[in-house]
BALOBA-1460 file (C-alpha; in Angstrom, 3 decimals):
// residues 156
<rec num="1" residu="x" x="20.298" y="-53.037" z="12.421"/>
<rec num="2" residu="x" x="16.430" y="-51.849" z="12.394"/>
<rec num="3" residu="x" x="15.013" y="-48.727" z="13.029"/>
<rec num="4" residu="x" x="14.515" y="-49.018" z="16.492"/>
<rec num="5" residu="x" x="18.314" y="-50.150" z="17.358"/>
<rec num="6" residu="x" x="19.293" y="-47.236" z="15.115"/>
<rec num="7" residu="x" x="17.081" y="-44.850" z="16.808"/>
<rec num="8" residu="x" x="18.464" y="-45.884" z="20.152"/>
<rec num="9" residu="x" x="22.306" y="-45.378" z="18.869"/>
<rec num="10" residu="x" x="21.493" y="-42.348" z="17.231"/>
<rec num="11" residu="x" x="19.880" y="-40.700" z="20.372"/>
<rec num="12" residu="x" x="22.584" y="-42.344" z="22.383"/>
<rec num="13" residu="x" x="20.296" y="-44.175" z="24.573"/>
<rec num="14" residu="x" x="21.873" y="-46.945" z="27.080"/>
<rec num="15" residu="x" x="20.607" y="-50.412" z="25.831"/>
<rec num="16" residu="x" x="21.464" y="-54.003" z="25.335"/>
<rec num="17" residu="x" x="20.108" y="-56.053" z="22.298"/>
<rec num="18" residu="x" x="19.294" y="-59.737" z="22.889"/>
<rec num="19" residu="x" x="18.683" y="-62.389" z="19.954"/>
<rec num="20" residu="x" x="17.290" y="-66.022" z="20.135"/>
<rec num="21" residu="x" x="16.053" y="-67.948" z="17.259"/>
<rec num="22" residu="x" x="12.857" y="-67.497" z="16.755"/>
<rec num="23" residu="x" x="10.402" y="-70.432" z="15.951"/>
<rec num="24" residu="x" x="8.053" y="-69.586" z="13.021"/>
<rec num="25" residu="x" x="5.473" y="-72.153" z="14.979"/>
<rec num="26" residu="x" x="5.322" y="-70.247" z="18.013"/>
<rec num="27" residu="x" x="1.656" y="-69.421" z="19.140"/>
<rec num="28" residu="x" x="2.663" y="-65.667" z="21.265"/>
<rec num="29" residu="x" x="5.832" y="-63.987" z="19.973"/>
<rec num="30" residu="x" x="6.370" y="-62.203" z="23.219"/>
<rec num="31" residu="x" x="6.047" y="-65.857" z="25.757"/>
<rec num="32" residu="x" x="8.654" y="-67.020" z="22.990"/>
<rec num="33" residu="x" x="10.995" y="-64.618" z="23.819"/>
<rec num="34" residu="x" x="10.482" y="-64.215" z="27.944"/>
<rec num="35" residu="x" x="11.010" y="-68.302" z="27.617"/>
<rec num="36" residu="x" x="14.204" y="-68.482" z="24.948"/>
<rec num="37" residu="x" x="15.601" y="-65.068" z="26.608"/>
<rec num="38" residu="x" x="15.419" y="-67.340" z="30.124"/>
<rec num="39" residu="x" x="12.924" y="-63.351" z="31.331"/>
<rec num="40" residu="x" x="10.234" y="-62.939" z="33.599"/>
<rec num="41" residu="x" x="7.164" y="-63.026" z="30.853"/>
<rec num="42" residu="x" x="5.841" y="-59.729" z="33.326"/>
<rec num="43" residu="x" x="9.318" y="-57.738" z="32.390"/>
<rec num="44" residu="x" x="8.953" y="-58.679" z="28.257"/>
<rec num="45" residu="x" x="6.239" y="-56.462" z="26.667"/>
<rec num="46" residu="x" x="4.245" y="-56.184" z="23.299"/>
<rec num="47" residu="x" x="3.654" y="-53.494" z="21.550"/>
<rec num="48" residu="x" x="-0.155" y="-53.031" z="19.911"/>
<rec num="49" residu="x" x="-1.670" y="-50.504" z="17.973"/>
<rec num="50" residu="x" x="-5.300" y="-49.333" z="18.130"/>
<rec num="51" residu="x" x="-7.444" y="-47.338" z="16.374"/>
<rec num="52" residu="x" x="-9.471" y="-45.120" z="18.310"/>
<rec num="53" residu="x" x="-12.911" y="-43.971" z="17.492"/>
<rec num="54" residu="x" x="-12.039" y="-40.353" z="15.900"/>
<rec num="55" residu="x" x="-9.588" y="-43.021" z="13.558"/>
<rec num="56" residu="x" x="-6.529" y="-41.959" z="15.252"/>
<rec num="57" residu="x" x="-3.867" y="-44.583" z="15.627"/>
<rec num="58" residu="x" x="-2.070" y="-45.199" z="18.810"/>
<rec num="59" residu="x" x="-0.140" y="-47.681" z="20.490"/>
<rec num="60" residu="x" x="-0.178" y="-49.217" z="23.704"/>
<rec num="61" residu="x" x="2.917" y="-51.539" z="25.694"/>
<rec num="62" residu="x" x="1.553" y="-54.436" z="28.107"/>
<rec num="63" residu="x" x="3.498" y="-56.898" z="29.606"/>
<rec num="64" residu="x" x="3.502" y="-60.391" z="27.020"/>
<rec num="65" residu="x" x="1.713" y="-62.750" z="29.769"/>
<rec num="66" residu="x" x="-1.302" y="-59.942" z="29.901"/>
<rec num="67" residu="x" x="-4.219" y="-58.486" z="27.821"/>
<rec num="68" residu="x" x="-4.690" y="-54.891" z="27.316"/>
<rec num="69" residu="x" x="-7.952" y="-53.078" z="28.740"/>
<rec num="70" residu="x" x="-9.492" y="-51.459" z="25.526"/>
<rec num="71" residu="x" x="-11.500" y="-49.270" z="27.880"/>
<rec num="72" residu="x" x="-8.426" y="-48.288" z="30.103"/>
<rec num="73" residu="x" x="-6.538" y="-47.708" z="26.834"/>
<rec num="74" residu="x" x="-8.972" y="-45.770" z="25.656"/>
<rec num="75" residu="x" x="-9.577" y="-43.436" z="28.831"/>
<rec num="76" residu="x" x="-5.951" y="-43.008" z="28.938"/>
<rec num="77" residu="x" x="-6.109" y="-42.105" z="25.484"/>
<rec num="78" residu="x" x="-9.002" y="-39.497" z="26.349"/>
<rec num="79" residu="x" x="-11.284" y="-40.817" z="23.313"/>
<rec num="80" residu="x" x="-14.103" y="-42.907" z="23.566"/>
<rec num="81" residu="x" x="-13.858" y="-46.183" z="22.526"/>
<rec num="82" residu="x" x="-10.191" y="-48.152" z="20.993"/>
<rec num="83" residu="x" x="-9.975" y="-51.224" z="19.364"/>
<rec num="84" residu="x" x="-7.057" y="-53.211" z="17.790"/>
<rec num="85" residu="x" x="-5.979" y="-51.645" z="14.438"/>
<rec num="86" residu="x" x="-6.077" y="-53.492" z="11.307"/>
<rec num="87" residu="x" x="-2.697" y="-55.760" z="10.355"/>
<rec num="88" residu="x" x="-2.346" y="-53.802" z="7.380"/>
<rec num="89" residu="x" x="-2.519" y="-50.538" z="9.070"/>
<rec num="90" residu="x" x="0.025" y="-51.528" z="11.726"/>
<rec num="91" residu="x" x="2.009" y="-52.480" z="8.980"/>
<rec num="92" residu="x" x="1.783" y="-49.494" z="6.914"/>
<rec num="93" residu="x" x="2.166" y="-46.759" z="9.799"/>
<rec num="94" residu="x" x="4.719" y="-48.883" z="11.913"/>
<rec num="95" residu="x" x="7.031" y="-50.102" z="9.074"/>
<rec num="96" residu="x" x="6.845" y="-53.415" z="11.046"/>
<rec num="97" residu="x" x="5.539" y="-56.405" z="10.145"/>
<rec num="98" residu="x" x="3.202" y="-58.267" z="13.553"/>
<rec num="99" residu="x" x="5.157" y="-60.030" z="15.868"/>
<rec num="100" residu="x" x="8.052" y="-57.476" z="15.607"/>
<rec num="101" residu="x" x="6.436" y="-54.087" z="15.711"/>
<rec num="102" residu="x" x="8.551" y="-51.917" z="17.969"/>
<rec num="103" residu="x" x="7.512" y="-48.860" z="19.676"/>
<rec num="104" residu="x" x="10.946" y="-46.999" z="18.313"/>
<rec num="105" residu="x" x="11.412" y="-46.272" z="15.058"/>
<rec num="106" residu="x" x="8.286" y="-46.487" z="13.642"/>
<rec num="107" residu="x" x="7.700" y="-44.855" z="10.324"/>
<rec num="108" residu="x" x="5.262" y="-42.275" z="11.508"/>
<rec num="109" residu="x" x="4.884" y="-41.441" z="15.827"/>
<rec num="110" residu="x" x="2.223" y="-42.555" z="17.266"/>
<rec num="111" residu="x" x="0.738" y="-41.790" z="20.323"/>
<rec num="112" residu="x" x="2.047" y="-44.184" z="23.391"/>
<rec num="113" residu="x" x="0.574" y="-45.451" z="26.735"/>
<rec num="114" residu="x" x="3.038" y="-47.901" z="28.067"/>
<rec num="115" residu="x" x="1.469" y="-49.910" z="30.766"/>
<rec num="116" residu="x" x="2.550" y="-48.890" z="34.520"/>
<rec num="117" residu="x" x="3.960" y="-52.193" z="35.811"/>
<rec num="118" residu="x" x="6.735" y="-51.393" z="34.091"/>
<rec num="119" residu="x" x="8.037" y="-49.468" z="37.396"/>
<rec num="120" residu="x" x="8.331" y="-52.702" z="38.921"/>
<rec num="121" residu="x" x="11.389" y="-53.171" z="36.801"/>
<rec num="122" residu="x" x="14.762" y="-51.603" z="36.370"/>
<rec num="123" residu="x" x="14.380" y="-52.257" z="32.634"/>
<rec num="124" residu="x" x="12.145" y="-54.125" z="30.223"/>
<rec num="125" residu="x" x="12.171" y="-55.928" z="27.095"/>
<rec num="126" residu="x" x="10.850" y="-54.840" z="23.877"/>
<rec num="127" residu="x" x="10.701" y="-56.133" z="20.150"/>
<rec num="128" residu="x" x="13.794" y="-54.864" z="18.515"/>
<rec num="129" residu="x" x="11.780" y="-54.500" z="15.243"/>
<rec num="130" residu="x" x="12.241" y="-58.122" z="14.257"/>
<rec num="131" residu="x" x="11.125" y="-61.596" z="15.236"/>
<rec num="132" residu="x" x="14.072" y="-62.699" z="17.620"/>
<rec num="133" residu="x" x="15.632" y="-60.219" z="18.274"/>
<rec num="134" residu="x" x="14.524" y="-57.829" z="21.985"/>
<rec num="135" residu="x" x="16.125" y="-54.464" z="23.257"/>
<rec num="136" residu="x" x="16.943" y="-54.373" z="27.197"/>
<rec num="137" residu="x" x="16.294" y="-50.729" z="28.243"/>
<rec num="138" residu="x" x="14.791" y="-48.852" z="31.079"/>
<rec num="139" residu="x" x="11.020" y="-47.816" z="30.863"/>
<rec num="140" residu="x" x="11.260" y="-43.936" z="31.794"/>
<rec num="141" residu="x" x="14.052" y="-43.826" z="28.746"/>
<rec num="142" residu="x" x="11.625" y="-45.985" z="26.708"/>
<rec num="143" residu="x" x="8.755" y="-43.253" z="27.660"/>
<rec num="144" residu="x" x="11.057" y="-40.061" z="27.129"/>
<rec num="145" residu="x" x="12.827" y="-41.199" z="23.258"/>
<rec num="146" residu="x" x="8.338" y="-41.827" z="22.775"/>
<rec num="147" residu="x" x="7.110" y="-38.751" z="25.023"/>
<rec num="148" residu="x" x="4.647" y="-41.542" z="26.265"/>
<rec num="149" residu="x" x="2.259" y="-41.625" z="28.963"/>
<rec num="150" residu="x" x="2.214" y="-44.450" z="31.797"/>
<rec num="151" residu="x" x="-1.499" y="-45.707" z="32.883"/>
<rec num="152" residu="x" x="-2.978" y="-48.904" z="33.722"/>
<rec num="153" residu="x" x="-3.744" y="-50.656" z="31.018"/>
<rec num="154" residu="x" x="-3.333" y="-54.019" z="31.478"/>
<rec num="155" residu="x" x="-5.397" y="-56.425" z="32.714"/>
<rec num="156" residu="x" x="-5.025" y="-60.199" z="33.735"/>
């Protein structure tokens, strides 16, 4: 169990865990899974953390087969300017290592801005909190368990 499966059970959230092997080779963690997981790569989403210019940390859910919009991010944020976050800052405020950062259970909350193409979907994919493994679960109980905002910040 990680953190994030644990949160989930604890707050009695409906959910379904899916596991594939995961190929240390692979070039995008999130493509890996949408292909082994047989997914839509648009449904399967990543989870990044920025740093925003007042050196807040924050995190922000796109879909796997997109980029995320610094400057969207960062206007839904309400701060200036957001750029990626160092590894070893992810690392230390997550409690994840990359590749299987998830946006529950993280060791301290961040603030969230999950992408809004996730209301295309009845549920989406996640990381799980480990390489290969994915949690199933809808996006508005994704956005409540983070108190989240939705915004367009994805781009192609």
């Amino acid at each position: 169990m990680t953190p994030a499966i644990n949160l989930l059970i604890k707050q009695n959230v409906g959910h379904t865990i899916h596991e594939y092997n995961h190929d240390a080779r692979a070039e995008s963690f999130g493509l890996e899974a949408a292909d082994k997981l047989n997914v839509d790569a648009s449904r399967v989403f990543k989870t990044l953390v920025v740093e925003t210019d007042n050196k807040e940390l924050a995190v922000a859910i796109v879909p796997v087969n997109r980029q995320l919009n610094l400057k969207s991010l960062a206007k839904a944020l309400k701060v200036k300017k957001a750029n990626m976050a160092d590894t070893k800052k992810v690392e230390r405020s997550t409690g994840y290592v990359l590749g299987g950062v998830s946006p529950l259970g993280q060791k301290k909350r961040l603030r969230t801005v999950i992408d809004e193409t996730t209301s295309l979907f009845d549920t989406i994919y996640v990381s799980a909190g480990k390489r290969g493994l994915e949690i199933e679960l809808p996006a508005t109980a994704l956005a409540k368990l983070l108190n989240a905002d939705f915004a367009n910040i994805a781009t192609e």
